[in-house]
C-alpha positions as CSV (number, residue, x, y, z in Angstrom):
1,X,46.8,25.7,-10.3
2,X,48.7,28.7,-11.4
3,X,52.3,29.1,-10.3
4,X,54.8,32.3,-10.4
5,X,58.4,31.7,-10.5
6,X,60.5,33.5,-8.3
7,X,64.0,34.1,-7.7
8,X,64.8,34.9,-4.8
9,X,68.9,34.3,-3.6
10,X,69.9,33.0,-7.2
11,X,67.9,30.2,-6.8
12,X,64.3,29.7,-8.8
13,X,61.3,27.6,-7.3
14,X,57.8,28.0,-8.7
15,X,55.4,29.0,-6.0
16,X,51.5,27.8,-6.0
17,X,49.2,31.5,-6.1
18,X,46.2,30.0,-6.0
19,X,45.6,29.2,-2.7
20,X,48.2,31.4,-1.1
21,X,49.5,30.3,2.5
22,X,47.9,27.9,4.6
23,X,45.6,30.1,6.0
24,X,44.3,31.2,2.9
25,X,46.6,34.1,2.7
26,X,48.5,35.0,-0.7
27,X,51.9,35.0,-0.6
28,X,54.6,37.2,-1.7
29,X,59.0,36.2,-2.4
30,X,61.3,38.8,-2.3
31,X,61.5,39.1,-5.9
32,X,57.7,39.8,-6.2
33,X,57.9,42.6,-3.2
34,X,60.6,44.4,-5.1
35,X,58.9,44.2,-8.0
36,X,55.6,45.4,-6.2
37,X,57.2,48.3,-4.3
38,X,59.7,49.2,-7.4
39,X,62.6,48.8,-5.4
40,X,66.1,47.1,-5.8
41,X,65.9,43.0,-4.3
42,X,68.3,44.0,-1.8
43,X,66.4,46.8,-0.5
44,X,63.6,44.4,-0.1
45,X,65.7,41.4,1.3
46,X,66.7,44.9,3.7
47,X,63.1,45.7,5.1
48,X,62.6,41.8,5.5
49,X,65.0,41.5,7.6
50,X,64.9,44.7,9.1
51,X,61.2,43.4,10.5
52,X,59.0,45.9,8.6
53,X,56.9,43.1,7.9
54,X,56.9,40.5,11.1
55,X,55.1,38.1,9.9
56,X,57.6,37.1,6.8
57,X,59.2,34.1,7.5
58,X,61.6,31.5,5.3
59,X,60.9,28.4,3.3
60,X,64.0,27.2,3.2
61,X,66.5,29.8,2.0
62,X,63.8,31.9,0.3
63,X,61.6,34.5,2.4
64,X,57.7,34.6,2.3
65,X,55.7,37.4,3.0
66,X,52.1,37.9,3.6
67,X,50.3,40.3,1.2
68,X,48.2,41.8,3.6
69,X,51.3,43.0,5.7
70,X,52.8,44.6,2.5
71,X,49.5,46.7,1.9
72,X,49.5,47.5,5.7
73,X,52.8,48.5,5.1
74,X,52.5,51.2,2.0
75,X,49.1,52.5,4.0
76,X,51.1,52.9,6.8
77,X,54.0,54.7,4.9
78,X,51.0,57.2,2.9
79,X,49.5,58.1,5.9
80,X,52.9,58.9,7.9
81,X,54.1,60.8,4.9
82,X,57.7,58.4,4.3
């Protein structure tokens, strides 16, 4: 099984991304999401918490969050223009 390590709060845990979630669904940390959107791990750790993604939840100390809400996300930002 392939594993990505993330960083997320200082701390480093390697995550399984082969199967993604439970339900089949791949899985992003916060350092992954910044790195995906290009954007600074607090402004990530930001919109988390912020709820632009509701179904991101913690493992832990380290936040999770579905792929599929990410893409939902930048389609929803395209199409409203910012």
């Amino acid at each position: 099984m392939k594993t990505t390590t993330c960083t997320d709060a200082g701390n480093t845990t390697n995550t399984p991304r082969s199967s993604g979630s439970p339900i089949g669904e791949p899985l992003l940390c916060l350092s992954e999401l910044a790195a995906m959107l290009r954007i600074h791990i607090n402004t990530a750790r930001r919109l988390v918490r912020g709820n632009s993604f509701p179904r991101a939840f913690k493992i832990e100390r380290d936040w999770r969050i579905p792929r599929a809400d990410v893409n939902a996300w930048i389609e929803r930002r395209m199409t409203e223009g910012g």
